[in-house]
N, CA, C and O atoms as a Tinker XYZ file with bonds, in Angstrom:
   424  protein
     1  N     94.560000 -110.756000   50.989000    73     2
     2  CA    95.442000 -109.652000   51.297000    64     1     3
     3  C     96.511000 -109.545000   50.213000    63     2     4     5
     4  O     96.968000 -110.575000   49.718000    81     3
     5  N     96.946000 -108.282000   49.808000    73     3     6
     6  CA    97.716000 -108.114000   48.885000    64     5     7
     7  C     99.244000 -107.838000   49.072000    63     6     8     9
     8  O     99.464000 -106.631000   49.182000    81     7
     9  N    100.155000 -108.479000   49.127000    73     7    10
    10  CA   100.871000 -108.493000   49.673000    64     9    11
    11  C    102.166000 -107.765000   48.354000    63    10    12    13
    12  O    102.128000 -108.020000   47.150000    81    11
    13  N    103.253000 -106.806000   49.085000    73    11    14
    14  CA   103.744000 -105.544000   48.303000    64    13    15
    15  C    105.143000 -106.320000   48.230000    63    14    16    17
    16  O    105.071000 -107.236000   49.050000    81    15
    17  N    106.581000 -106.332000   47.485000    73    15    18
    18  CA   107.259000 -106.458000   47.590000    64    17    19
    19  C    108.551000 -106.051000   47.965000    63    18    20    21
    20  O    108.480000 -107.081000   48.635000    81    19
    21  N    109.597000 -105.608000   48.191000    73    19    22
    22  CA   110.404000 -104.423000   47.753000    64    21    23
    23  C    110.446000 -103.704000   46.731000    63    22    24    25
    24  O    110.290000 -104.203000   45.617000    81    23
    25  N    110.654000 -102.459000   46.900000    73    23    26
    26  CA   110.570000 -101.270000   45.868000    64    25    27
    27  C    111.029000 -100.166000   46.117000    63    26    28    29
    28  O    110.801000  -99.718000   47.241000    81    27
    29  N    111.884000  -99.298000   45.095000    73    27    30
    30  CA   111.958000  -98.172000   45.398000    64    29    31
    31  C    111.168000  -97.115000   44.458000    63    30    32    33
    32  O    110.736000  -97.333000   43.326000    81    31
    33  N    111.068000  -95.654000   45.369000    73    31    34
    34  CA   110.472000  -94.729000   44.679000    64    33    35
    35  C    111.371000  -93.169000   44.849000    63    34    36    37
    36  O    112.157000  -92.900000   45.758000    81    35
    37  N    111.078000  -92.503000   43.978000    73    35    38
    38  CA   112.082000  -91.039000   43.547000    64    37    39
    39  C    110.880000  -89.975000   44.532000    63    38    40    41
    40  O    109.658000  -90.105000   44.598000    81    39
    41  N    111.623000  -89.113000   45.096000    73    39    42
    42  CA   110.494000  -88.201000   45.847000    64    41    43
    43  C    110.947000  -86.478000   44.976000    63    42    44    45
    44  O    110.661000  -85.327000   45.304000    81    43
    45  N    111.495000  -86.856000   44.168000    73    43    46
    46  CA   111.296000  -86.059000   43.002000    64    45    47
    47  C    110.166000  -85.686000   42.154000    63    46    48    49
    48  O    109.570000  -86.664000   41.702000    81    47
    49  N    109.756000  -84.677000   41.851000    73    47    50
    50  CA   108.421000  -84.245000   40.792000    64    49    51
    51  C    107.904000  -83.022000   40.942000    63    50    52    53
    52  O    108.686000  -82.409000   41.669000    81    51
    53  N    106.826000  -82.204000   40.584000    73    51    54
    54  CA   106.783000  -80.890000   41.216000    64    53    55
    55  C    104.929000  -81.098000   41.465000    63    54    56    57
    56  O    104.171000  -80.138000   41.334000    81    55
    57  N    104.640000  -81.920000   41.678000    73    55    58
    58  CA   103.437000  -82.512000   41.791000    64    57    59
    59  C    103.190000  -82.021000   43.253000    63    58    60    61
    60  O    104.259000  -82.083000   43.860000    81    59
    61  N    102.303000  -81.613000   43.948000    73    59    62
    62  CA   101.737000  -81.449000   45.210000    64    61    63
    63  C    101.940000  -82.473000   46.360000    63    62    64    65
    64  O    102.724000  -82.510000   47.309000    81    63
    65  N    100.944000  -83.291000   45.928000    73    63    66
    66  CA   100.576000  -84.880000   46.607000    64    65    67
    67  C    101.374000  -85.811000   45.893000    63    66    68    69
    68  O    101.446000  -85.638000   44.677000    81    67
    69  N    102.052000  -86.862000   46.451000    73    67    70
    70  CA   102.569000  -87.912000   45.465000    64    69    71
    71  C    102.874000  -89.430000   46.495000    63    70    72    73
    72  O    103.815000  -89.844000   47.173000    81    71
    73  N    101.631000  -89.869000   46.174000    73    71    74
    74  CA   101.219000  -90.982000   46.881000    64    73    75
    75  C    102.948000  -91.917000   46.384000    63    74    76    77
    76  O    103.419000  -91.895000   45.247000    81    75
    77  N    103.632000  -92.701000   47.691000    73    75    78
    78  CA   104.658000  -93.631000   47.596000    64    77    79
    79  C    104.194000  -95.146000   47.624000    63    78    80    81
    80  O    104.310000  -95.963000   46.711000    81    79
    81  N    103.425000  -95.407000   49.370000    73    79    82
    82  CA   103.052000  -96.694000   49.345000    64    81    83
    83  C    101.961000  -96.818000   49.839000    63    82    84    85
    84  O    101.578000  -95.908000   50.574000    81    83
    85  N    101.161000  -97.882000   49.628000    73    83    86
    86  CA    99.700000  -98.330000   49.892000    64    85    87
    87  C     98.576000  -97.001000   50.014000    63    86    88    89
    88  O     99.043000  -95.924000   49.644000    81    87
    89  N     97.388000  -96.993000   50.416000    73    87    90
    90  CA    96.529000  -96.377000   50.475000    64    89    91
    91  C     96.144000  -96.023000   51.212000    63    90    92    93
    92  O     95.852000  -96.846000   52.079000    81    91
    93  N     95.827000  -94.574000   51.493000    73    91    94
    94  CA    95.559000  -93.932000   53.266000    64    93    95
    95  C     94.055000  -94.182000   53.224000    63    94    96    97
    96  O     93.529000  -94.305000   54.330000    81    95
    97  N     93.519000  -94.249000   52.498000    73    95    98
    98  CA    92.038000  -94.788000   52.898000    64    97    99
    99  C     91.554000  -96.276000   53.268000    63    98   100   101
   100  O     90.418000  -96.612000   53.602000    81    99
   101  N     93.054000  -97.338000   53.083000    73    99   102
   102  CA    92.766000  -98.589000   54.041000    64   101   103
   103  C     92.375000  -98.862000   55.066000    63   102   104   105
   104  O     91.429000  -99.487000   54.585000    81   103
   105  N     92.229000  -98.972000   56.094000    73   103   106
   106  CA    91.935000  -99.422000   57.436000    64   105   107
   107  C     93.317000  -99.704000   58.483000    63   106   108   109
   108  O     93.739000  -99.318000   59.573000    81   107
   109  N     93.703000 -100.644000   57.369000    73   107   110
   110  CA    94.764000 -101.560000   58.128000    64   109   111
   111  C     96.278000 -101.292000   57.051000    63   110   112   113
   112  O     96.356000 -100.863000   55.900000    81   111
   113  N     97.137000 -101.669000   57.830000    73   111   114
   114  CA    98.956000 -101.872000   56.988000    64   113   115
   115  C     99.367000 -100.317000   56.888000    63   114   116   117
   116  O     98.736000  -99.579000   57.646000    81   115
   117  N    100.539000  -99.588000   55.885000    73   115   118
   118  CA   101.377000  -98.675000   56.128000    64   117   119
   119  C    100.737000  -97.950000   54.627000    63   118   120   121
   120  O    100.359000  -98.672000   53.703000    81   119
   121  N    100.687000  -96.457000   54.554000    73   119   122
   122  CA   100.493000  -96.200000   53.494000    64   121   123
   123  C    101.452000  -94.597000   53.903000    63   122   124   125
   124  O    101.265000  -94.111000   55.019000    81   123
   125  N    102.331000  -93.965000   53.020000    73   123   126
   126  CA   103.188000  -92.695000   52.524000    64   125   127
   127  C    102.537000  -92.272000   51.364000    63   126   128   129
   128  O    101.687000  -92.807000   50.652000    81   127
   129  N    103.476000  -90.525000   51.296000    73   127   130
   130  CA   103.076000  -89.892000   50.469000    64   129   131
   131  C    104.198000  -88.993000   50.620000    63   130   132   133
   132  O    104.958000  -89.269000   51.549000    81   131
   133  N    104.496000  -87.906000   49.864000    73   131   134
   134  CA   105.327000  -87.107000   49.021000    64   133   135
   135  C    104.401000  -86.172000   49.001000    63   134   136   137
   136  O    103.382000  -86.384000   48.343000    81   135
   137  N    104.635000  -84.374000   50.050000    73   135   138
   138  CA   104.461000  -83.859000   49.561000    64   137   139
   139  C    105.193000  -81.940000   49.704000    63   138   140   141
   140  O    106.250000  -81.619000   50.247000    81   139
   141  N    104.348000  -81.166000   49.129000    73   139   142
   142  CA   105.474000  -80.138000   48.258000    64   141   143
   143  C    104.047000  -78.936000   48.511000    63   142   144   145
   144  O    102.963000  -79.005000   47.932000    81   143
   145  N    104.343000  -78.197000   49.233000    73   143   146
   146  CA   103.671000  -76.946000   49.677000    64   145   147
   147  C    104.148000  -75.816000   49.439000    63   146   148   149
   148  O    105.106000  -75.482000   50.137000    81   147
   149  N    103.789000  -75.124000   48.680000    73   147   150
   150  CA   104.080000  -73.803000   48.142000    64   149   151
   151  C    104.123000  -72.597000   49.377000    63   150   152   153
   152  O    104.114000  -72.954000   50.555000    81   151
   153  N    104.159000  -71.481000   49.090000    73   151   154
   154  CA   104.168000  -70.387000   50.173000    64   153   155
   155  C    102.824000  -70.173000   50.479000    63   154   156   157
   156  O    102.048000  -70.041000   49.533000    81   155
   157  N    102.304000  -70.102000   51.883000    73   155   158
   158  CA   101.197000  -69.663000   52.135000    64   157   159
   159  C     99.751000  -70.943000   51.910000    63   158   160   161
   160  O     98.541000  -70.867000   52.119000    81   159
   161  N    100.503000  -71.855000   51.481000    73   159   162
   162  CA    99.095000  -73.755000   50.989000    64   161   163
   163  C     99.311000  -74.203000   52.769000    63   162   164   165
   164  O     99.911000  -73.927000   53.807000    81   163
   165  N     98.183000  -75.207000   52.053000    73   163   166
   166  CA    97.827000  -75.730000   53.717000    64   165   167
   167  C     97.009000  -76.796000   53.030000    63   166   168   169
   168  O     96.330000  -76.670000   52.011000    81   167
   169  N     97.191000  -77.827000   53.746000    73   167   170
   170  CA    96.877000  -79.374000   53.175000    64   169   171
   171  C     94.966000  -79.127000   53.277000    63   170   172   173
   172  O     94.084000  -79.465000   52.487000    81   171
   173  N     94.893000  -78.324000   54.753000    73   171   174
   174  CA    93.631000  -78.324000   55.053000    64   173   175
   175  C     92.964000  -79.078000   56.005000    63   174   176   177
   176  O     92.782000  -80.253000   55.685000    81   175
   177  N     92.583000  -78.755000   56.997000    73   175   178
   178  CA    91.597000  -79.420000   57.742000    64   177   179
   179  C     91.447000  -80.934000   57.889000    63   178   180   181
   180  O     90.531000  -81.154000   57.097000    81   179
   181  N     91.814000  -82.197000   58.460000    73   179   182
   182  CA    91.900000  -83.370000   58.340000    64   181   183
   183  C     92.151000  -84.284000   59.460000    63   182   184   185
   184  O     92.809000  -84.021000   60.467000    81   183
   185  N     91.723000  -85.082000   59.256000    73   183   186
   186  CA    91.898000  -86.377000   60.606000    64   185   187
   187  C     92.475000  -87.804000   59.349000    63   186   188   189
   188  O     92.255000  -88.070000   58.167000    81   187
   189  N     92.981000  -88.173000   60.051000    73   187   190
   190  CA    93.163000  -90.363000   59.217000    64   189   191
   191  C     92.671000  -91.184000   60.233000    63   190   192   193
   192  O     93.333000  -92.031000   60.832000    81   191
   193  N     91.370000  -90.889000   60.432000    73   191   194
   194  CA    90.483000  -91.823000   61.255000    64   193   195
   195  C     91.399000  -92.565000   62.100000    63   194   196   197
   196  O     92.390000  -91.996000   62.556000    81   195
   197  N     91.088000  -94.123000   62.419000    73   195   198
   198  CA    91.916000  -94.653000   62.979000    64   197   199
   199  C     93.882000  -95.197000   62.508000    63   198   200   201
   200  O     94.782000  -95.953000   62.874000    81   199
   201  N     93.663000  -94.496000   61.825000    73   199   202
   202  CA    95.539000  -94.236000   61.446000    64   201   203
   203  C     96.297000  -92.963000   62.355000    63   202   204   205
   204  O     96.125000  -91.758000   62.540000    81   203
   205  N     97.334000  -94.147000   62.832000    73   203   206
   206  CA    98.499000  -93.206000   63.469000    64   205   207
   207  C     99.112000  -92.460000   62.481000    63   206   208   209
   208  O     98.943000  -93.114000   61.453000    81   207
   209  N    100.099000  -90.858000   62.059000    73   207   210
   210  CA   100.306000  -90.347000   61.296000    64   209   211
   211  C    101.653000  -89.943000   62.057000    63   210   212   213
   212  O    101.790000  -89.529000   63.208000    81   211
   213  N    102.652000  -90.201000   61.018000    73   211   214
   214  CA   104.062000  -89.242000   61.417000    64   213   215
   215  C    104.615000  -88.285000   60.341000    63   214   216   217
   216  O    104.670000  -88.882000   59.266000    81   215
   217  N    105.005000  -87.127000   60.259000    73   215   218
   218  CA   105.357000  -86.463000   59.520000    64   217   219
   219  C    106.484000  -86.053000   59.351000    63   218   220   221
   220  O    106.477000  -84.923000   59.840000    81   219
   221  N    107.891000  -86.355000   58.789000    73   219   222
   222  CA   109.077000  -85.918000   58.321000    64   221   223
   223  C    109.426000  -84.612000   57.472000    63   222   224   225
   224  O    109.318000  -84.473000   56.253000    81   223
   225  N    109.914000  -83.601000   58.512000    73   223   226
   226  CA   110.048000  -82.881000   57.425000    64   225   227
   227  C    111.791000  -82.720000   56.401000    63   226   228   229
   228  O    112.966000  -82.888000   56.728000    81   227
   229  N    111.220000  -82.390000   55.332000    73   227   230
   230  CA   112.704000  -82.305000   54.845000    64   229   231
   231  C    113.307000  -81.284000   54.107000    63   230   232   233
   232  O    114.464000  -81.315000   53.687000    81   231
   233  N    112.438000  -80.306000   53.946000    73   231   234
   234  CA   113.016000  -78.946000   53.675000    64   233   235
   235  C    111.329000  -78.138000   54.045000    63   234   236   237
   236  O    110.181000  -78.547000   54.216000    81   235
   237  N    111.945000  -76.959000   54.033000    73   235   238
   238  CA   111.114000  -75.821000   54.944000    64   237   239
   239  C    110.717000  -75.809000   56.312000    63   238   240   241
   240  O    110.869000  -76.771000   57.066000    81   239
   241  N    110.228000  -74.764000   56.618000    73   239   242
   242  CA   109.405000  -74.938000   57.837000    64   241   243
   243  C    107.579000  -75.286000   57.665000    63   242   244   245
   244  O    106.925000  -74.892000   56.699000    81   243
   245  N    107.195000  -75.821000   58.435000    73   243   246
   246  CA   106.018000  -76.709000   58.922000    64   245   247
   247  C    105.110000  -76.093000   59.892000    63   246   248   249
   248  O    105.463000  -76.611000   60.952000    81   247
   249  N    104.421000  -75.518000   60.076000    73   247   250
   250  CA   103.241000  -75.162000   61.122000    64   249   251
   251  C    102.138000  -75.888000   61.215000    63   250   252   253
   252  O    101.189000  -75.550000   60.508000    81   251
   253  N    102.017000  -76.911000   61.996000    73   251   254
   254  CA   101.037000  -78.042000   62.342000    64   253   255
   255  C     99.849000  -77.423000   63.252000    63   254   256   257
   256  O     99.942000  -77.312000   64.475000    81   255
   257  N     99.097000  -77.166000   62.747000    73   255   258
   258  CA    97.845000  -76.943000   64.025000    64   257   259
   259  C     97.428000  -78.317000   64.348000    63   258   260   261
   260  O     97.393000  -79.272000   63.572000    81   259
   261  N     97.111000  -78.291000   65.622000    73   259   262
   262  CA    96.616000  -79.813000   66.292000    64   261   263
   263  C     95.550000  -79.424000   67.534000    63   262   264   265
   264  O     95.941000  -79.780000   68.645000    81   263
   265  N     94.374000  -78.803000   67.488000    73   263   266
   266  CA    93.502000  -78.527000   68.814000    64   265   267
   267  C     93.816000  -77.139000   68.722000    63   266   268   269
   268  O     93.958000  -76.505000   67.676000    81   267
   269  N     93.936000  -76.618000   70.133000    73   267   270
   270  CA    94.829000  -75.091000   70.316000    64   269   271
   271  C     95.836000  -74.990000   70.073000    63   270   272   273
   272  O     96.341000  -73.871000   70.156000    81   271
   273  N     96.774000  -76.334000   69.569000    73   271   274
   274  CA    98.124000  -76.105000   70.039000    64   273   275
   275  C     98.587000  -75.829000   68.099000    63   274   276   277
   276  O     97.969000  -76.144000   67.082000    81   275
   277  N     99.843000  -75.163000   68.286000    73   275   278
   278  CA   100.751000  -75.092000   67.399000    64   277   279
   279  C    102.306000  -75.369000   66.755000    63   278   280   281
   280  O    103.247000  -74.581000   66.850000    81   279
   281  N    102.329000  -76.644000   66.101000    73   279   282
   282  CA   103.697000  -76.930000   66.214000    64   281   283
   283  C    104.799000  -76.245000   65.270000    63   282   284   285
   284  O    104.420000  -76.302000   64.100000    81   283
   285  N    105.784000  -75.746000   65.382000    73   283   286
   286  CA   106.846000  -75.697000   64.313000    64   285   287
   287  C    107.763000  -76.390000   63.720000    63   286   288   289
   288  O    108.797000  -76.608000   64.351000    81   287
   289  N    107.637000  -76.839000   62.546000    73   287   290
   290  CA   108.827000  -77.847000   62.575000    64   289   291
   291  C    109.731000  -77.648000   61.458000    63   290   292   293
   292  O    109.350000  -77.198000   60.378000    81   291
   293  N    111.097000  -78.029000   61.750000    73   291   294
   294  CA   111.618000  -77.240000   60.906000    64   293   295
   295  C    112.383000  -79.009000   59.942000    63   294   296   297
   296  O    112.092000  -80.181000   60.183000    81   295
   297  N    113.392000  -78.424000   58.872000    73   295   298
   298  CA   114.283000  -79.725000   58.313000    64   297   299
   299  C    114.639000  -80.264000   59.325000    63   298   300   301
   300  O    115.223000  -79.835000   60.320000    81   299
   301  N    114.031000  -81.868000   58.870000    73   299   302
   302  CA   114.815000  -82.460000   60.065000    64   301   303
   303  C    114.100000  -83.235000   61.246000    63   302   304   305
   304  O    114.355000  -84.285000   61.836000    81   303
   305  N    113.079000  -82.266000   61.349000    73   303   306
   306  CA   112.059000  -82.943000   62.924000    64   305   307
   307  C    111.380000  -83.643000   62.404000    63   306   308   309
   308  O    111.262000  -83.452000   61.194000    81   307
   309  N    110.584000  -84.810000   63.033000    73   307   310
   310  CA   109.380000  -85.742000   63.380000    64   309   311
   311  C    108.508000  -85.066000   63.776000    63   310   312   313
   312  O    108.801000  -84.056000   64.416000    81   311
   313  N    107.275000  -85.368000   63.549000    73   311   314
   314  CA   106.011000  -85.253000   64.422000    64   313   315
   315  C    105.036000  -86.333000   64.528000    63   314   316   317
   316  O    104.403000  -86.482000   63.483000    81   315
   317  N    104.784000  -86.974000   65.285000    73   315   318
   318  CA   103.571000  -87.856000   65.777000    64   317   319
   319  C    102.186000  -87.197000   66.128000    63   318   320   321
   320  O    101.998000  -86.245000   66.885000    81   319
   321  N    101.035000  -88.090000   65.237000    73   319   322
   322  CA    99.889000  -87.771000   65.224000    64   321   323
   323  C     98.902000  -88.902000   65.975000    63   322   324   325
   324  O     98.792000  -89.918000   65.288000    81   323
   325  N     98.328000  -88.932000   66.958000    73   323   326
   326  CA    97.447000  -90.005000   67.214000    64   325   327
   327  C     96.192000  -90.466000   66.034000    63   326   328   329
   328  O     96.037000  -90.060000   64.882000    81   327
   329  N     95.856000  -90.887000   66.368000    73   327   330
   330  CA    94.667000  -91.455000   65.594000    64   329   331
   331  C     93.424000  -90.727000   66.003000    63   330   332   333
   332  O     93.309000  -90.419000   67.189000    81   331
   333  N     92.320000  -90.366000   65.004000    73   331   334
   334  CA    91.393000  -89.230000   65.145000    64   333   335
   335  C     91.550000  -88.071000   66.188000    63   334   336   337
   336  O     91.005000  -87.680000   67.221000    81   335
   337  N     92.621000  -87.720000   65.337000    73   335   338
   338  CA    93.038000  -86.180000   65.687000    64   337   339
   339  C     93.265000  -84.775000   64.343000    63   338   340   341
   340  O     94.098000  -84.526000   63.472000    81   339
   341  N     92.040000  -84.180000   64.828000    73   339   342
   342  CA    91.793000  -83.213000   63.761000    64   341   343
   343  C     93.364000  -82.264000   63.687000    63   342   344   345
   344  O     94.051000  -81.932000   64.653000    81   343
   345  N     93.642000  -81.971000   62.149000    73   343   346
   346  CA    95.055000  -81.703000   62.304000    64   345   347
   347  C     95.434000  -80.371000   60.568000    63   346   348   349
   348  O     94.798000  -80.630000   59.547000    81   347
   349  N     96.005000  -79.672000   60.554000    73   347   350
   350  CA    96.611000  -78.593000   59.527000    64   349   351
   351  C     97.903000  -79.052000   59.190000    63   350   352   353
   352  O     98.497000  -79.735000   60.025000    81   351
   353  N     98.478000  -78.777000   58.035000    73   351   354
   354  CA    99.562000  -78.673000   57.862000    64   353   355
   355  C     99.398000  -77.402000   57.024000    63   354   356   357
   356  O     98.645000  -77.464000   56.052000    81   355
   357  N    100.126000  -76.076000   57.348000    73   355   358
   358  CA   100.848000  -75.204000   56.618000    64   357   359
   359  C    101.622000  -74.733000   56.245000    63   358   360   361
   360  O    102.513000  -74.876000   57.083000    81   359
   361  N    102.112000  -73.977000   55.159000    73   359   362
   362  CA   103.772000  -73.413000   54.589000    64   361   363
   363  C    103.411000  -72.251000   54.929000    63   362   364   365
   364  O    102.523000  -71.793000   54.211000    81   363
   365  N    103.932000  -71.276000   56.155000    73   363   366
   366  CA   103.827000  -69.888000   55.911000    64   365   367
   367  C    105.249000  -69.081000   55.680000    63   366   368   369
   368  O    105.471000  -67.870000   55.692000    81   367
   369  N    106.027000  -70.075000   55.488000    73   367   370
   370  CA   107.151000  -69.008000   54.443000    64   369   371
   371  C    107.427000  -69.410000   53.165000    63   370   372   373
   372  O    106.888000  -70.269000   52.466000    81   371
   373  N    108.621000  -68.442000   52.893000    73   371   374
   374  CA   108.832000  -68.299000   51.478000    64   373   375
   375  C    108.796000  -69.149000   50.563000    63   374   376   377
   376  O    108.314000  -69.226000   49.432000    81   375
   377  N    109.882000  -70.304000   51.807000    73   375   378
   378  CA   110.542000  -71.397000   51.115000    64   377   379
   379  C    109.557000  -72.415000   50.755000    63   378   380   381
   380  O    108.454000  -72.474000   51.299000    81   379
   381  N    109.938000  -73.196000   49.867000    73   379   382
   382  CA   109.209000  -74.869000   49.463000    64   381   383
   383  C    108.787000  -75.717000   50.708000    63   382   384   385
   384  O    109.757000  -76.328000   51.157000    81   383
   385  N    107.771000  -75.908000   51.312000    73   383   386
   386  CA   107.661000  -77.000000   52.568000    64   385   387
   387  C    107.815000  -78.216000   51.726000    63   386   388   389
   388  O    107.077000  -78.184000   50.740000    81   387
   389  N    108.943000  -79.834000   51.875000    73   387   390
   390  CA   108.492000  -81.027000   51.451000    64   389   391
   391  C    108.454000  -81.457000   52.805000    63   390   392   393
   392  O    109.123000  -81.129000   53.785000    81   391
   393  N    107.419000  -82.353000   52.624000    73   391   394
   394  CA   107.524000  -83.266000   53.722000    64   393   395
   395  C    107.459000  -84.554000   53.357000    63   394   396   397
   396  O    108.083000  -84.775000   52.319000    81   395
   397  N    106.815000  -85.688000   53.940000    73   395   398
   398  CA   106.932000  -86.983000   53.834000    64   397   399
   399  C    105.994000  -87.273000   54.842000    63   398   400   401
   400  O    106.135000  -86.639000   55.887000    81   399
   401  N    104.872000  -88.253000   54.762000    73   399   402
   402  CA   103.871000  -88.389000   56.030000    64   401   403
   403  C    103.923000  -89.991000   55.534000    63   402   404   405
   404  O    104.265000  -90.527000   54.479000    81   403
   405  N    103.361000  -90.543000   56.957000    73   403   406
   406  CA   103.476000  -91.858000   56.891000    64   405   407
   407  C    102.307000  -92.196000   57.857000    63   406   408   409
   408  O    102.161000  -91.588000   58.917000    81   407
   409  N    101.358000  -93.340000   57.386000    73   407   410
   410  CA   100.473000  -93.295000   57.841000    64   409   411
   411  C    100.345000  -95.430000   58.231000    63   410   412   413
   412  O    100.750000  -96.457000   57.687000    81   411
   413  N     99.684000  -95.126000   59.241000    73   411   414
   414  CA    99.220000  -96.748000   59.960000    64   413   415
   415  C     98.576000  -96.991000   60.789000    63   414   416   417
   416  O     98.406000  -96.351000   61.826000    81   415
   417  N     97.941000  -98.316000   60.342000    73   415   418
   418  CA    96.080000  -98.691000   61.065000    64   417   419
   419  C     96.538000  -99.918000   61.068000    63   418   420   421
   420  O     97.233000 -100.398000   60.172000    81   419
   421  N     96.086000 -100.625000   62.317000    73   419   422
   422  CA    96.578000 -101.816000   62.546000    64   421   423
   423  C     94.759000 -102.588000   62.975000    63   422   424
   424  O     94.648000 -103.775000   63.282000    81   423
């Protein structure tokens, strides 16, 4: 097992995706990411298998499809994702969506 130390990282860049810590295609431990949605993008269609998923947003608004349902989220809110749960993230306004997702498989 590979074990990580302390570290910091800048969530600065104009990059889309911007992987922070470990790897969402692990199984097991914590893996983040950094990301930056333009007007009208959408991550697309997706599950993290057996990874729990939380999503921070920190500027724009957020439209989460999850099943039928539809979330809004604006600066500021949380959202919790279970594990194999088919899921959207979209920007349908003007502004910049960043968010921050955090992902874990135990």
């Amino acid at each position: 097992m590979n074990k990580t130390g302390p570290f910091v990282k800048t969530l600065d860049g104009a990059r889309q995706f911007k992987r922070i810590l470990g790897n969402s295609k692990k199984k097991r431990g914590l893996a983040s990411g950094f990301v930056i949605l333009k007007k009208r993008a959408a991550v697309g269609l997706h599950n993290t298998g057996k990874r729990e998923e939380v999503l921070v947003i920190l500027q724009g608004t957020a439209q989460v499809s999850i099943a039928d349902k539809r979330f809004i989220l604006k600066k500021g809110t949380v959202l919790y994702i279970p594990p194999d749960t088919l899921h959207n993230v979209e920007n349908s306004h003007a502004r910049l969506l960043k968010y921050l997702y955090v992902t874990a498989g135990i």
